[in-house]
LOTI-487021 format. One record per residue: residue in one letter; z, x, y of N, C-alpha, C in turn; residue number from 1. Coordinates in pm, 1 decimal. Each point is the difference from the previous one (the first is absolute). Layout:
BEGIN
 rest     n_c3     n_c1     n_c2    ca_c3    ca_c1    ca_c2     c_c3     c_c1     c_c2  nr
    a        Z        X        Y        Z        X        Y        Z        X        Y NUM
...
end
This chain:
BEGIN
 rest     n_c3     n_c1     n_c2    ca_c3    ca_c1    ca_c2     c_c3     c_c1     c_c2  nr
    x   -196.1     14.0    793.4     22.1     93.1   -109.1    144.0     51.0      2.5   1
    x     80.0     -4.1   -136.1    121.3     49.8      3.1     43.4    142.2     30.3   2
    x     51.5     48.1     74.3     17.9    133.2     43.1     58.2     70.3   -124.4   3
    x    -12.4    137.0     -4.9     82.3    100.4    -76.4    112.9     66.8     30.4   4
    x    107.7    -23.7    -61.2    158.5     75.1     58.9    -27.7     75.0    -51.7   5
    x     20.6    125.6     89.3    -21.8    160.0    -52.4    107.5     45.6    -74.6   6
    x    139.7    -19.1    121.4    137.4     20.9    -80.9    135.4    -13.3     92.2   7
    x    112.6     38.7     40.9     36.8    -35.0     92.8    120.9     93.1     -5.2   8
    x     73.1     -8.2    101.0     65.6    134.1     -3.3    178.3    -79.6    107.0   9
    x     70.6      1.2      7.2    141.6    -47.8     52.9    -57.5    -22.9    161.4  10
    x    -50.6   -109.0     53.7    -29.8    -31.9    117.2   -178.3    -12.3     49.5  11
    x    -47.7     33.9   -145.5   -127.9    -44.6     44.7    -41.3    -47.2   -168.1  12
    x   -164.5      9.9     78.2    -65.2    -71.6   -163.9   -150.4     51.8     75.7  13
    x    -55.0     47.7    -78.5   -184.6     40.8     -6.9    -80.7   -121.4    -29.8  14
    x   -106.7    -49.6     56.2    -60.0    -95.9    -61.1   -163.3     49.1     23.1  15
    x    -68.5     30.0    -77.3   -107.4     31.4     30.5    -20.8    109.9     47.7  16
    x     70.4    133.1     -7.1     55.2    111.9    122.6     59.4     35.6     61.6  17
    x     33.5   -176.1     75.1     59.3     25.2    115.9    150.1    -42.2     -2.2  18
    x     41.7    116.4     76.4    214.9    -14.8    -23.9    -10.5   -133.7    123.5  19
    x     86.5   -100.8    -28.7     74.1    -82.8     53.5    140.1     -7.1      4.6  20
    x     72.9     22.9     79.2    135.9    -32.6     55.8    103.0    -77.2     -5.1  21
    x    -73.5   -129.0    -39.0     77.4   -133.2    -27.0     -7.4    -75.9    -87.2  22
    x     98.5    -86.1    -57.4    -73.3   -128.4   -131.9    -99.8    -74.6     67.7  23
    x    -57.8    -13.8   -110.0   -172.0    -42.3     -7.0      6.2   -128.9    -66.2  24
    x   -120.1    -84.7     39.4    -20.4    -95.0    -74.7   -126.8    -30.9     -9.7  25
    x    -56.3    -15.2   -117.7   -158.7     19.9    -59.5    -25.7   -119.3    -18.8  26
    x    -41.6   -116.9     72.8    -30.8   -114.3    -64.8   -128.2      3.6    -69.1  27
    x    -56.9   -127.3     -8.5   -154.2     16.9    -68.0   -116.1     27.8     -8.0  28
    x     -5.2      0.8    180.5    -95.2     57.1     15.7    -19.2    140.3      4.6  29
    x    130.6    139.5    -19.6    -13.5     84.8    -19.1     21.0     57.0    103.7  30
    x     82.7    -41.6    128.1     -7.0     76.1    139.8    138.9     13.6    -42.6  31
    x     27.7    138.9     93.4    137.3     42.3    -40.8     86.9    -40.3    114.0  32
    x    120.9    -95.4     25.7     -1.3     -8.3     95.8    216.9     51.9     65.6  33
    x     11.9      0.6     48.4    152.8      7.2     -1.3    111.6   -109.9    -47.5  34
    x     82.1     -2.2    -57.8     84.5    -64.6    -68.9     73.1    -61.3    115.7  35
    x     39.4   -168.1      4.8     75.8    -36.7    112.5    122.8    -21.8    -58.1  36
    x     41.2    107.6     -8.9    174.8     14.1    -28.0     91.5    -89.6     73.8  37
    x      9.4    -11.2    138.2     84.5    -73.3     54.9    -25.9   -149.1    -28.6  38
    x    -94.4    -33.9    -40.7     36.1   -138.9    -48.7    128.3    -18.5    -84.4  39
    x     31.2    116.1    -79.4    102.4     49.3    -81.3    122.1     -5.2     44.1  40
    x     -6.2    116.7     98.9     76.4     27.8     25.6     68.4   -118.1    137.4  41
    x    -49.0    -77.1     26.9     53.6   -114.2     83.6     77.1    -91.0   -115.9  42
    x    -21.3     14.1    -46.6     81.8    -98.0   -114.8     91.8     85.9    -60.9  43
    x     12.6     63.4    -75.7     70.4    136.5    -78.2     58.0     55.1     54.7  44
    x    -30.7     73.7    133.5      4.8    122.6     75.2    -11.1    145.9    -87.5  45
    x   -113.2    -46.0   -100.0    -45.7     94.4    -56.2   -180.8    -18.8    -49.8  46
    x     -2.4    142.2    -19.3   -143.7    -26.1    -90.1    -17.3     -6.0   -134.4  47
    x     90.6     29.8     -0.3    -15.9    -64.5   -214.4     49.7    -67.6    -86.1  48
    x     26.7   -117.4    117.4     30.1   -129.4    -70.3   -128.1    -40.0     49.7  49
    x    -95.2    -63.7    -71.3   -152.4    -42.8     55.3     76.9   -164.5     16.7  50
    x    -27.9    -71.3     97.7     34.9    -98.3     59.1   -118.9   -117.6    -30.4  51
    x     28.8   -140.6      3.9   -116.3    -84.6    -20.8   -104.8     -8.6    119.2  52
    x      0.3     39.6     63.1    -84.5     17.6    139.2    -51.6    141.1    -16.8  53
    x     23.1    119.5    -26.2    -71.5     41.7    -35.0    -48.0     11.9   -143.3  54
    x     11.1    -69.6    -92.8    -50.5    -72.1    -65.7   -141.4    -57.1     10.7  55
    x     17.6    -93.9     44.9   -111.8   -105.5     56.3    -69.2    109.5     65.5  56
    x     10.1    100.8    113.1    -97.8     71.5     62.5    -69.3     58.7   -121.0  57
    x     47.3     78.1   -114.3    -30.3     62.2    -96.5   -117.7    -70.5    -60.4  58
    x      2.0   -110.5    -14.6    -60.6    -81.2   -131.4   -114.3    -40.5     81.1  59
    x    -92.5    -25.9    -72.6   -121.3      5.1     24.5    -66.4   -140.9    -90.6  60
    x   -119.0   -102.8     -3.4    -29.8    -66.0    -93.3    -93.6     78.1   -112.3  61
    x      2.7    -14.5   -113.8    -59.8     60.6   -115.6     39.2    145.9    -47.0  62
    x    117.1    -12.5     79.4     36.6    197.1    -68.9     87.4   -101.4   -118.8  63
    x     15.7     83.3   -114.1     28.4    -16.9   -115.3     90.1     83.6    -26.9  64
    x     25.6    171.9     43.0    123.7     55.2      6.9     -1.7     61.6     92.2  65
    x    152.6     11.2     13.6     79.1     74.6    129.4     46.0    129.8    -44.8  66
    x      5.4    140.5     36.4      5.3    136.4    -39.3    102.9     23.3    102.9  67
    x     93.6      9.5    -17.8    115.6     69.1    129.5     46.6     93.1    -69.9  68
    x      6.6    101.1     85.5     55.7    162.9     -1.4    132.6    -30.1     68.1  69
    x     67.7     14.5    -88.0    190.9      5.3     34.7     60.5     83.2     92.5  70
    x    -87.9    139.7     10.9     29.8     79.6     93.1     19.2    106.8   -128.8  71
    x     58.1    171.8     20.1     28.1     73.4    -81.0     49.9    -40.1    -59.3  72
    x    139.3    -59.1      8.2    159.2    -49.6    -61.7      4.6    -82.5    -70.8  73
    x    -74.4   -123.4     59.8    -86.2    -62.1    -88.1    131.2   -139.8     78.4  74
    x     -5.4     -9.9    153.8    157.6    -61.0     75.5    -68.1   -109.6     44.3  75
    x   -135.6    -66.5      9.4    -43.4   -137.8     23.3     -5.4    -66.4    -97.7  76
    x     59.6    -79.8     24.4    -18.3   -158.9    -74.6    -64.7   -118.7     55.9  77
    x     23.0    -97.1    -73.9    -79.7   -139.6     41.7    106.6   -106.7     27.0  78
    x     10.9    -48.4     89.6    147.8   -103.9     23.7    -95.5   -106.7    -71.5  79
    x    126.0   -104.2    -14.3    -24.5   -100.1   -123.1   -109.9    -53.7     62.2  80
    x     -3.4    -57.7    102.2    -53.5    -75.7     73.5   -185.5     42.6      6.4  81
    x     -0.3    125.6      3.6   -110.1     86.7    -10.6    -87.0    -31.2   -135.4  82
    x    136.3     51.2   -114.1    -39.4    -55.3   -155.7    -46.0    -99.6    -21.8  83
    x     80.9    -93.8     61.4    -74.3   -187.0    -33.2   -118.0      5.0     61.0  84
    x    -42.4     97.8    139.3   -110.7    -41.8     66.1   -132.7     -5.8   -114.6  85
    x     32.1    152.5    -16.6   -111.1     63.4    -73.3     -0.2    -80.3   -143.9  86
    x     64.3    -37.6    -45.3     19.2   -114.2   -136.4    -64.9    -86.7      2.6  87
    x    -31.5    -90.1    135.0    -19.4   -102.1     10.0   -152.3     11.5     19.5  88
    x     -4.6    118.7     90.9   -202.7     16.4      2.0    -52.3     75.1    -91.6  89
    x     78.4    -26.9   -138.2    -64.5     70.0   -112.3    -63.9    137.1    -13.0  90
    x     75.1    117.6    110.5     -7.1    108.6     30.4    102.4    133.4    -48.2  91
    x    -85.2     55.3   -126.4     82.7    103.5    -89.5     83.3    108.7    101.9  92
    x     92.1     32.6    -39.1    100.5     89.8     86.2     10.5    118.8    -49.2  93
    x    -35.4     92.9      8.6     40.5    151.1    -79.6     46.1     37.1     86.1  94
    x    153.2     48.0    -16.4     59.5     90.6    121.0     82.8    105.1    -77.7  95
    x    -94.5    142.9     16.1     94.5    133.0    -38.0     -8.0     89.2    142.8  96
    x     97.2     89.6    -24.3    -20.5    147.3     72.5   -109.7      4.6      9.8  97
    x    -26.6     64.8    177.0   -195.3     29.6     56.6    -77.2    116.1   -105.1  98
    x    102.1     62.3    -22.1    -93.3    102.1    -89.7    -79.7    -82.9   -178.6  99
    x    105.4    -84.5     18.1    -46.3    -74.4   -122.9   -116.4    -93.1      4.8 100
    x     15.1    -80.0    163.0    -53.1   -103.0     27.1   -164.6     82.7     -1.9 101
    x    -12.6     67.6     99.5   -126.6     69.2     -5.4    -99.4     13.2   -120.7 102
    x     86.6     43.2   -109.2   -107.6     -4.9   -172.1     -4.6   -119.8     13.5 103
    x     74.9   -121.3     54.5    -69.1   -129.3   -124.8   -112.3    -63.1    151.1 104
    x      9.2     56.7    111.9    -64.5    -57.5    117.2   -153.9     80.2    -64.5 105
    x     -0.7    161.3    -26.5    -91.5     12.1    -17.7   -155.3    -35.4   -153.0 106
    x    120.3    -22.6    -70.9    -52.7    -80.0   -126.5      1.0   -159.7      3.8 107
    x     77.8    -77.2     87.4    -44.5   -175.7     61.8   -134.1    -29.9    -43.7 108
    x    -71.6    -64.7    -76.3    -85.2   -129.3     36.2     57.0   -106.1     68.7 109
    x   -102.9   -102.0     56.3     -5.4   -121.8     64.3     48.3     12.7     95.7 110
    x     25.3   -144.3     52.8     29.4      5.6    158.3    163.0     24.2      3.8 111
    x     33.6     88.1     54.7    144.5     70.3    -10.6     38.0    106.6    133.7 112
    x    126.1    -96.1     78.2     38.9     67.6    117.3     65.4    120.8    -25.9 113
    x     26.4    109.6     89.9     79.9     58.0    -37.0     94.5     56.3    115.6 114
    x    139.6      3.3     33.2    117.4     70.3     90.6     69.2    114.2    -59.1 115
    x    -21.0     91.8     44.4    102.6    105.2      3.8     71.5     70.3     83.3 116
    x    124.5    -19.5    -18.7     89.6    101.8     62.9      5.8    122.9    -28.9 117
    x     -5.8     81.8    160.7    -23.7    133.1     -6.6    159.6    108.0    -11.9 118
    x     90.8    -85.7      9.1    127.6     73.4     43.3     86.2    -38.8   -152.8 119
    x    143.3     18.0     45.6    111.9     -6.4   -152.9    -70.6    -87.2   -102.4 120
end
């Protein structure tokens, strides 16, 4: 069952109640689990260039869209490489600001991952 983002606040995010600390990543089955940033950041030496490796960790078979929360600032992006990934497994990309991302995570049908960044 898809969880409910309550709301999120500069370093966390509510999901169901409960404050969490870190970017999250909601795959399909609905477990909330921690975001593996350094896949990122080994390539980048950042976290918001999303990298094709974490990419591939991201993606899942039969999710249909991807929901990423940009962070407040709205300072993550998708490196190209990321873009083609998700292109290629016919996997929709919505990427705004977390405060934004949250309305369309909580209005989503179908099978649809979702990442958000909790920080800039």
């Amino acid at each position: 069952m898809k969880p409910t983002i309550d709301g999120t606040k500069f370093g966390s995010i509510t999901i169901d109640g409960s404050d969490i600390e870190h970017d999250v990543l909601i795959p399909l089955s609905g477990e909330i689990k921690k975001r593996k940033k350094k896949l990122s950041k080994a390539v980048f030496g950042t976290s918001h260039i999303i990298s094709l490796e974490e990419a591939e960790h991201i993606f899942e078979k039969g999710a249909e869209r991807l929901i990423i929360g940009s962070g407040h600032s709205g300072n993550v992006t998708l490196s190209k490489e990321a873009s083609q990934y998700f292109r290629k497994e016919e996997v929709r990309v919505d990427l705004s600001p977390t405060p934004d991302a949250i309305h369309e995570w909580n209005k989503a049908k179908g099978s649809t991952i979702g990442l958000f960044h909790v920080t800039c």
